[in-house]
DRENZASE-427235 format. One record per residue: x, y, z of N, C-alpha, C in turn; residue number from 0; residue in three letters. Coordinates in steps of 0.2 Angstrom, whole numbers. Each point is the difference from the previous one (the first is absolute). Layout:
N
+-------+-------+-------+-------+-------+-------+-------+-------+-------+-----+-----+
|  n.c1 |  n.c2 |  n.c3 | ca.c1 | ca.c2 | ca.c3 |  c.c1 |  c.c2 |  c.c3 |   i |  aa |
+-------+-------+-------+-------+-------+-------+-------+-------+-------+-----+-----+
|     X |     Y |     Z |     X |     Y |     Z |     X |     Y |     Z | NUM | ALA |
...
+-------+-------+-------+-------+-------+-------+-------+-------+-------+-----+-----+
***
This chain:
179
+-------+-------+-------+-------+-------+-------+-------+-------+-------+-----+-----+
|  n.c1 |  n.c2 |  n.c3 | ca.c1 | ca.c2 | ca.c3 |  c.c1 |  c.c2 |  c.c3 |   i |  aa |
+-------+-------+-------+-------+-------+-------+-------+-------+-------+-----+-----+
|   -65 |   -36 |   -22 |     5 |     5 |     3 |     1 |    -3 |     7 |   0 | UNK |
|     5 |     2 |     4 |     3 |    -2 |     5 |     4 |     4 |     4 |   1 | UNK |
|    -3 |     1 |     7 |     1 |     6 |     3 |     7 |     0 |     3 |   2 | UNK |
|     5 |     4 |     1 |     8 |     0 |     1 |    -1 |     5 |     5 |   3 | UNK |
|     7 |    -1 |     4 |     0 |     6 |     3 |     8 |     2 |     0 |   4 | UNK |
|     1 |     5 |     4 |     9 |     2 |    -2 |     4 |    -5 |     6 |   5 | UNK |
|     3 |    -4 |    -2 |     5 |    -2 |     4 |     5 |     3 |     2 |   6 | UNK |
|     4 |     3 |    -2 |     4 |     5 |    -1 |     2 |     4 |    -7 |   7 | UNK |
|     5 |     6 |     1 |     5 |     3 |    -3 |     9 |    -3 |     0 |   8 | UNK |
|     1 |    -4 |    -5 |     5 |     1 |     1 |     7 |     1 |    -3 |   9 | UNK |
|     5 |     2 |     0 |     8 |     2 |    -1 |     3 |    -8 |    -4 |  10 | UNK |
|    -2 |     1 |    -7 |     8 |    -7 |    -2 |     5 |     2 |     3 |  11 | UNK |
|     5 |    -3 |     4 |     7 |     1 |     1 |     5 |    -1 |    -7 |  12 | UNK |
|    -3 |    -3 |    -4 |     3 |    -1 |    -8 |     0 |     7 |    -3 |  13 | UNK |
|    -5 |     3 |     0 |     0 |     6 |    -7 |    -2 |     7 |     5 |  14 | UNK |
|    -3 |    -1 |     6 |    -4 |     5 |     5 |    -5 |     3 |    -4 |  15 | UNK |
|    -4 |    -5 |    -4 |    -7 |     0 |    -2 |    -5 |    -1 |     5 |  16 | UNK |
|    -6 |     4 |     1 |    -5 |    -1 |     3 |    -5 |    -5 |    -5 |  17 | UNK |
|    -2 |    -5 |     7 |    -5 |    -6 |    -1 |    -9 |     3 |     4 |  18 | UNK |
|    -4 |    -2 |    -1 |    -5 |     1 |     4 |    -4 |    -6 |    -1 |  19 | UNK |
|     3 |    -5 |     5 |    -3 |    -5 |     2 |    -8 |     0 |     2 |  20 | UNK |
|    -5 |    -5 |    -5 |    -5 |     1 |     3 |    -3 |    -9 |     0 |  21 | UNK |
|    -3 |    -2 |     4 |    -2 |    -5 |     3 |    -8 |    -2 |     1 |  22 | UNK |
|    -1 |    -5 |    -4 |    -6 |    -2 |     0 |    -4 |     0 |     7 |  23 | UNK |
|    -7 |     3 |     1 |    -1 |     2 |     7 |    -2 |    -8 |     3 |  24 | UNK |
|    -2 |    -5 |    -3 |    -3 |    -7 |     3 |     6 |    -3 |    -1 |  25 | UNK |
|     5 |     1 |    -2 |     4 |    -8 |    -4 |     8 |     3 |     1 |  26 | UNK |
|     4 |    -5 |    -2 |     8 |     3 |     0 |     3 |     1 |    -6 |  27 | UNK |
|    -5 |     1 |    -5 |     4 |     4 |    -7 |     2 |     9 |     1 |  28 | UNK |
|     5 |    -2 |    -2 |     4 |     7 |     0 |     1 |     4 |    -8 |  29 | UNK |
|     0 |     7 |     0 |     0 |     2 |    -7 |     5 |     5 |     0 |  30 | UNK |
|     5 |     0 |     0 |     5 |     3 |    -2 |     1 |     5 |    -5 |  31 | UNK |
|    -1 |     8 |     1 |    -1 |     6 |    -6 |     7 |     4 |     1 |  32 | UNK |
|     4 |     1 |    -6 |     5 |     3 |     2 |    -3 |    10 |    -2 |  33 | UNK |
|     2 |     2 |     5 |    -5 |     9 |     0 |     8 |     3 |     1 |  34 | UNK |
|    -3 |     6 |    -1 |     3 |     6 |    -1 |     0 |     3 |     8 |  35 | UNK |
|     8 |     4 |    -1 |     2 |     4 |     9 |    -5 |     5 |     3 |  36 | UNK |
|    -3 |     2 |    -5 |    -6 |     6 |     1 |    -6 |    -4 |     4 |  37 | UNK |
|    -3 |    -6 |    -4 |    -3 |    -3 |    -1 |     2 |    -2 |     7 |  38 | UNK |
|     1 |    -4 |     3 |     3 |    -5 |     3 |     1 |     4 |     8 |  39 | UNK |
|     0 |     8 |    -2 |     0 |     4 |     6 |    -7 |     2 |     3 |  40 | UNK |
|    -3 |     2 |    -9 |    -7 |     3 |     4 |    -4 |    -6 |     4 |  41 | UNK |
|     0 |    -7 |    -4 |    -2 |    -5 |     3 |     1 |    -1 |    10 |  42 | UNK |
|     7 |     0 |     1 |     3 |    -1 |     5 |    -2 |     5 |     4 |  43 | UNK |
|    -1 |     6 |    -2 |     1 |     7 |     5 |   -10 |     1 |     1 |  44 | UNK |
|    -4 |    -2 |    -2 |    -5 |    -3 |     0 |    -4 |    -7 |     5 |  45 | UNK |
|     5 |    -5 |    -3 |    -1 |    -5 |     5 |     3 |     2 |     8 |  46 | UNK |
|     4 |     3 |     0 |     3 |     4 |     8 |    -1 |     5 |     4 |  47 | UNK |
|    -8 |     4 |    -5 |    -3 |     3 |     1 |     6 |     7 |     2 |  48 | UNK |
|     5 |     0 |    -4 |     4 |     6 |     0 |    -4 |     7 |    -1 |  49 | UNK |
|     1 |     6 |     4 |    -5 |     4 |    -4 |     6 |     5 |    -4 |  50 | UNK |
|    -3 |     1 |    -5 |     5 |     7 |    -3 |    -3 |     5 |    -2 |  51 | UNK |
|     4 |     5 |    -3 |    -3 |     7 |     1 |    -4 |     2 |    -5 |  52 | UNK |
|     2 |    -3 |    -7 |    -5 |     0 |    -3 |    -2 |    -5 |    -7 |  53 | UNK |
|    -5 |     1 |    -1 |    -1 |    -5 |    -3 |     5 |    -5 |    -4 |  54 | UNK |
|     0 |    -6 |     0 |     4 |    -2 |    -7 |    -5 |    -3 |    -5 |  55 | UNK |
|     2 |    -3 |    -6 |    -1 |    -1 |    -5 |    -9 |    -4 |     3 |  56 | UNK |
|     0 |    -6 |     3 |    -5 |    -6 |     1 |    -6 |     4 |     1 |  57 | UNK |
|     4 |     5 |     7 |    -7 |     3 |     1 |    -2 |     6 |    -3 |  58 | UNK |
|     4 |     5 |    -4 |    -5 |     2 |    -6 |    -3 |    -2 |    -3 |  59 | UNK |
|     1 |    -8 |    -2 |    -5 |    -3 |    -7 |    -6 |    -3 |     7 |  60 | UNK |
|     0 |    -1 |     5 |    -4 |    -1 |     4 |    -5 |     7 |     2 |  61 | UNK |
|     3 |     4 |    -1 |    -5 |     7 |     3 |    -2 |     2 |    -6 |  62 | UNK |
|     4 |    -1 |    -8 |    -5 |     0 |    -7 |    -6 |    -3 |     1 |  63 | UNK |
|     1 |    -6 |     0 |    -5 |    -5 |    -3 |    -4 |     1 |     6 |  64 | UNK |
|     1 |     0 |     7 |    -5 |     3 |     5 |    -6 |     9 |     1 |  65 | UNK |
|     6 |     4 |    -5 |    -4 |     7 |    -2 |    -4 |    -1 |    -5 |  66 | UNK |
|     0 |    -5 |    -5 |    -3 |    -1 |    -5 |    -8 |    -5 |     2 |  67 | UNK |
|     1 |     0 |     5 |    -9 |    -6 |     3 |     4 |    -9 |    -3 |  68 | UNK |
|     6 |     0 |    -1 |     2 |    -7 |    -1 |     2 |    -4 |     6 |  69 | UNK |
|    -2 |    -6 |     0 |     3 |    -5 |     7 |     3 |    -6 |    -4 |  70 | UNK |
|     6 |     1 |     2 |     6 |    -8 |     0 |    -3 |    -6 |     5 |  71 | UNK |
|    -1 |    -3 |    -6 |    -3 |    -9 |     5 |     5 |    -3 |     2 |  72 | UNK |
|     5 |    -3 |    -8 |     5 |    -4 |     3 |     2 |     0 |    -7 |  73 | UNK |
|     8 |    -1 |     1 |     5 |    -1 |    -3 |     3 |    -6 |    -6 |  74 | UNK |
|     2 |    -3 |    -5 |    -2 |    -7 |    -1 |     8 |    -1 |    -3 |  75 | UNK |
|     3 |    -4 |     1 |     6 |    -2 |    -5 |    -2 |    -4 |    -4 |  76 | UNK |
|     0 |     0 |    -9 |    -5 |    -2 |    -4 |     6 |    -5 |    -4 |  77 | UNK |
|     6 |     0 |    -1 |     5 |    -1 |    -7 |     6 |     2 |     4 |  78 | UNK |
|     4 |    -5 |    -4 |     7 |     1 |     0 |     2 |    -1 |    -7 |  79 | UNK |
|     4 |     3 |    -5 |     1 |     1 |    -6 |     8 |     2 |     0 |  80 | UNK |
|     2 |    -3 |    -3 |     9 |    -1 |    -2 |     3 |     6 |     9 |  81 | UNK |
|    -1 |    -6 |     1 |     3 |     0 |     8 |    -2 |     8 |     5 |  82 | UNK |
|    -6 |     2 |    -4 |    -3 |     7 |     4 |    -8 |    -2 |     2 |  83 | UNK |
|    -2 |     2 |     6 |    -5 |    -1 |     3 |    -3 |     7 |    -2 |  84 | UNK |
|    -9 |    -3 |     1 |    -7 |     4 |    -6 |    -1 |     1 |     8 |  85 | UNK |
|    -8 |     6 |     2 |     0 |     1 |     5 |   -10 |     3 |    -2 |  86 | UNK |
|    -3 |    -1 |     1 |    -8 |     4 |    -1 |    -3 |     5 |     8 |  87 | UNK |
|     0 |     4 |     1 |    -4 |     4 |     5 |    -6 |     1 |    -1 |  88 | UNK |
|    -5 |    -3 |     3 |    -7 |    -3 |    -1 |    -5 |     9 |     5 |  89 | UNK |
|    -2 |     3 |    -4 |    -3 |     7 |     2 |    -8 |    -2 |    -2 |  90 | UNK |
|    -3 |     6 |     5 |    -8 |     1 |    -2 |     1 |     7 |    -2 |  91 | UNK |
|    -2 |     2 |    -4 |    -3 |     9 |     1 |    -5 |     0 |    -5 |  92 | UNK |
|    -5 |     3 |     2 |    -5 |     5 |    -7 |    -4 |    -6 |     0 |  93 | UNK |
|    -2 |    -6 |     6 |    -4 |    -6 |    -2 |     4 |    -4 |    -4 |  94 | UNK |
|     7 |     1 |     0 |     2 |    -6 |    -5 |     4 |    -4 |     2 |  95 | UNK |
|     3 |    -6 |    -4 |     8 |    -4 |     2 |     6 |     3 |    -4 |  96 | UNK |
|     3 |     1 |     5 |     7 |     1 |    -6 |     3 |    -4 |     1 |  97 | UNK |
|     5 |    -2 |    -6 |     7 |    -5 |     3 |     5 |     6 |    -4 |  98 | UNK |
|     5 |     2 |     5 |     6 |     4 |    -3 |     7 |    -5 |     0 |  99 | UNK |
|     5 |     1 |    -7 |     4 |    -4 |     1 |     5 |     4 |     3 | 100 | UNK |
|     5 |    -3 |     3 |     2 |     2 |     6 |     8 |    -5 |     0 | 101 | UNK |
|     4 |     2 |     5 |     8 |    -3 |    -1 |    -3 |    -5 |     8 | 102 | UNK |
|     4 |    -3 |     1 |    -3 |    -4 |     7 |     1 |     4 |     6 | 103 | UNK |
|     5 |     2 |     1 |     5 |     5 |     5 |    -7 |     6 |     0 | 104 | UNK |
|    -2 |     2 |    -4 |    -4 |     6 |     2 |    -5 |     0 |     1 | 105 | UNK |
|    -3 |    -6 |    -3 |    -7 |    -3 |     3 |     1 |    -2 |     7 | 106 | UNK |
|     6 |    -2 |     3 |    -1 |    -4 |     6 |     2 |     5 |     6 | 107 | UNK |
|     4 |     6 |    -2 |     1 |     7 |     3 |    -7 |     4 |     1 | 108 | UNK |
|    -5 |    -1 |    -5 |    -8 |     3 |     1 |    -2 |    -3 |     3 | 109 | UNK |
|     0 |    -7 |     0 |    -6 |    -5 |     4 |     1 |     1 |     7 | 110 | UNK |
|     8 |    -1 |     3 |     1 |     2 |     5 |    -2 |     6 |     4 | 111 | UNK |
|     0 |     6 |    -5 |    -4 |     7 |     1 |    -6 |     1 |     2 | 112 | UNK |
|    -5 |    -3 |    -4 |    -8 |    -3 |     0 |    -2 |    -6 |     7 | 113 | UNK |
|     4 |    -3 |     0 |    -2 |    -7 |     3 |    -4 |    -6 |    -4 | 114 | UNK |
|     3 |    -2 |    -5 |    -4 |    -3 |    -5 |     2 |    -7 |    -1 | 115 | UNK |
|    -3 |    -5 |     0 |     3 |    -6 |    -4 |     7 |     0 |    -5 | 116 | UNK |
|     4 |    -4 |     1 |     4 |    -1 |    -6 |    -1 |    -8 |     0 | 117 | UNK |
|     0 |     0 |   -10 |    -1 |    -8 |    -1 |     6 |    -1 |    -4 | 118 | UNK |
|    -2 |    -6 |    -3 |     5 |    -4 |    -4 |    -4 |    -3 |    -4 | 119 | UNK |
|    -1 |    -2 |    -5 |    -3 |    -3 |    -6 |     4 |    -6 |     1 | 120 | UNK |
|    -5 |    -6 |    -1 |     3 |    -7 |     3 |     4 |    -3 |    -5 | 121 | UNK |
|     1 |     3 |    -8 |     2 |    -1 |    -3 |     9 |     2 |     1 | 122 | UNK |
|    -2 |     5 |     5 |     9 |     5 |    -1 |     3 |    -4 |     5 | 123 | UNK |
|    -2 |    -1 |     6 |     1 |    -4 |     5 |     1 |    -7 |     0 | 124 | UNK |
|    -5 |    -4 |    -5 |     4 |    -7 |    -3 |     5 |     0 |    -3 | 125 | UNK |
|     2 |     5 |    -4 |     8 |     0 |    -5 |     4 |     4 |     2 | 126 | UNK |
|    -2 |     4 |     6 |     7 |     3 |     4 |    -1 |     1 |     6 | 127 | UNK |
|    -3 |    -5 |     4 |    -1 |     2 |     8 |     5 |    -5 |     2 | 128 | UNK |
|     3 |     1 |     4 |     5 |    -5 |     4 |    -4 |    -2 |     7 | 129 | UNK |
|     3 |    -5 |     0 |    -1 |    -3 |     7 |     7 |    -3 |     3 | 130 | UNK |
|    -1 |     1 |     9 |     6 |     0 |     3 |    -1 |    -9 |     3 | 131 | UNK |
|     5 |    -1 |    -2 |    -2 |    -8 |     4 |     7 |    -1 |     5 | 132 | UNK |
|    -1 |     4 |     6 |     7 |    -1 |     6 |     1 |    -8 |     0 | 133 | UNK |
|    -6 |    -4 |     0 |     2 |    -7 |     4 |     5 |    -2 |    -9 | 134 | UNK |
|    -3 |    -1 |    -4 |     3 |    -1 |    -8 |     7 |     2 |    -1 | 135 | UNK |
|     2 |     5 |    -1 |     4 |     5 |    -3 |     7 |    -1 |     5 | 136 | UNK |
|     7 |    -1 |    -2 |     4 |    -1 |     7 |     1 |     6 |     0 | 137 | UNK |
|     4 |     3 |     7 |     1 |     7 |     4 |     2 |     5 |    -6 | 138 | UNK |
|    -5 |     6 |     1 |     1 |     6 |    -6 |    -1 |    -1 |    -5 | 139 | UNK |
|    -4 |    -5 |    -1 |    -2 |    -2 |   -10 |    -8 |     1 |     2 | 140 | UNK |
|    -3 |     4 |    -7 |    -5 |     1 |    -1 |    -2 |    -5 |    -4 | 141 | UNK |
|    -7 |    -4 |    -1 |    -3 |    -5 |    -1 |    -7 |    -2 |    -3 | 142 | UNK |
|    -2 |    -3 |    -1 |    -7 |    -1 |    -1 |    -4 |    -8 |     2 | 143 | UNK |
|    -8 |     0 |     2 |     0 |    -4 |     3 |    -7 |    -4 |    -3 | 144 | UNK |
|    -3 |    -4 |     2 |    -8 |     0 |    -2 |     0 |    -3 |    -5 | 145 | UNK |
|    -7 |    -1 |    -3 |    -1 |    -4 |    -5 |     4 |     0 |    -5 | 146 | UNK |
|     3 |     8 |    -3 |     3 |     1 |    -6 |     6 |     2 |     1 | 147 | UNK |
|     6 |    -1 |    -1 |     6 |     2 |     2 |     2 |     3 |    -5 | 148 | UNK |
|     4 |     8 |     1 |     2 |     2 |    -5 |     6 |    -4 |    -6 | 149 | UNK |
|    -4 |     1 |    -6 |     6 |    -1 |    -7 |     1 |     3 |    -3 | 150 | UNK |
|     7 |    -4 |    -4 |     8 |     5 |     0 |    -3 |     4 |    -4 | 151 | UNK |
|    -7 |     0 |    -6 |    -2 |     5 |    -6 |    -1 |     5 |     5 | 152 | UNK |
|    -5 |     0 |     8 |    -3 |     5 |     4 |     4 |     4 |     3 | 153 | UNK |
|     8 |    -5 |     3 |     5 |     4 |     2 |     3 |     5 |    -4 | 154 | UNK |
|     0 |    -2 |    -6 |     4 |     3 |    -6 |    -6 |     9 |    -1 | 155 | UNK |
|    -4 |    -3 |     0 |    -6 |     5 |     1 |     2 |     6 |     5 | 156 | UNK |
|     2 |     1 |     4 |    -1 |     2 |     6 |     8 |     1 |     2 | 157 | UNK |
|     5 |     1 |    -5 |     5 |     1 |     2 |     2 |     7 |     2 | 158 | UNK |
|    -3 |     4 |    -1 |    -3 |     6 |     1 |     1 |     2 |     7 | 159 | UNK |
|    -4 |    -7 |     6 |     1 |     1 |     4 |     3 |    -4 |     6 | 160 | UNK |
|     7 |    -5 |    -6 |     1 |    -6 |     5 |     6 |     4 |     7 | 161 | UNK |
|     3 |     4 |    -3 |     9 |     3 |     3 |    -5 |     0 |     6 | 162 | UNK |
|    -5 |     6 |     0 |    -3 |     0 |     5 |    -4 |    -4 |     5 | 163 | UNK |
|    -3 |    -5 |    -4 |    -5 |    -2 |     5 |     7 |    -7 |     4 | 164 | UNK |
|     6 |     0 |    -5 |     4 |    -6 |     5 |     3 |     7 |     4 | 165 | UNK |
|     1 |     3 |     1 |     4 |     5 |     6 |    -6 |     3 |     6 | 166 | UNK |
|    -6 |    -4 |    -1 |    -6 |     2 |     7 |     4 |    -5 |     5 | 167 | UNK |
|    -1 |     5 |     6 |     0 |    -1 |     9 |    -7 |    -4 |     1 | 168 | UNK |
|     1 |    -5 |    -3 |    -9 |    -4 |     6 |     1 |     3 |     5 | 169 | UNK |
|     5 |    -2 |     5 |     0 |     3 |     7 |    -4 |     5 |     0 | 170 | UNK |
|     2 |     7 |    -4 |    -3 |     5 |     1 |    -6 |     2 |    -1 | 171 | UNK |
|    -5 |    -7 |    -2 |    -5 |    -2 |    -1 |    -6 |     1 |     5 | 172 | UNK |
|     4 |    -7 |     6 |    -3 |    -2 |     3 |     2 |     7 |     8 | 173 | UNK |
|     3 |     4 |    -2 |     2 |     4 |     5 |    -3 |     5 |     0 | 174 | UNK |
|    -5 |     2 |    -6 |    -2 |     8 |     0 |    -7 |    -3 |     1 | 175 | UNK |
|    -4 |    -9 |     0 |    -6 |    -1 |     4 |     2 |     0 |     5 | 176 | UNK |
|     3 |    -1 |     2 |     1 |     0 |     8 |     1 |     7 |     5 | 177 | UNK |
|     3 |     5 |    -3 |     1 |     7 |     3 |    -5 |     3 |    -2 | 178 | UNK |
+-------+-------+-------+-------+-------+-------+-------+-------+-------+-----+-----+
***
């Protein structure tokens, strides 16, 4: 497994589908999940430490599983299946391990609740993590760089999420580490 963190939330200007970019914590692989508006809120309204009035969805399944003597470790992206990501929420309770299966978007709305790891199974991350190669790629093309270069069978794979990954702002990249 391979620990990720959120790079961002973000808007296709194509279809105004929400992304939640997430980012190899040691390395420049990016993993690209397309999430839902709910989703894609509580995440954000969380990471922004927005407070609201009352509960929503993440943190009542956070105050269950916490009523219940359970604690969330971390989060796992396990599968991609006919162009839908699998998701496992890795729990203790009662002395035990649980794995719950789970959408990614909601695992990744509770870990953010909890403070937990999120991963990536190296296997999800070899067949659909991108990498941005600014020096390779000419202005505004997304690209691939390293030892293994993506092929046209892996782009075909991942059509899912080319509209979007060629309509990313690098710039906007290197502008949200900087502020």
């Amino acid at each position: 497994m391979v620990e990720m963190t959120i790079e961002s939330i973000r808007v296709s200007l194509m279809n105004y589908q929400r992304v939640v970019i997430l980012k190899e914590k040691n390395a420049e692989r990016y993993l690209p999940i397309w999430i839902g508006q709910a989703e894609a809120e509580a995440i954000a309204i969380k990471l922004q430490d927005v407070a609201v009035a009352r509960p929503l969805t993440h943190d009542l399944l956070r105050s269950v599983i916490e009523t219940l003597g359970g604690v969330v470790t971390a989060v796992v992206v396990n599968d991609m299946v006919n162009d839908t990501f699998y998701a496992r929420i890795l729990l203790e309770a009662n002395g035990r391990s649980l794995e719950i299966d789970s959408r990614p978007s909601d695992a990744i709305a509770l870990a953010v609740r909890v403070g937990v790891p999120i991963y990536a199974e190296e296997s999800v991350l070899d067949r659909y993590g991108v990498q941005i190669a600014e020096e390779e790629a000419p202005a505004g093309e997304v690209g691939s760089s390293g030892p293994s270069p993506v092929r046209e069978e892996e782009l075909e794979r991942m059509s899912a999420f080319r509209d979007f990954i060629e309509s990313l702002d690098l710039d906007d990249f290197d502008k949200r580490k900087r502020g």
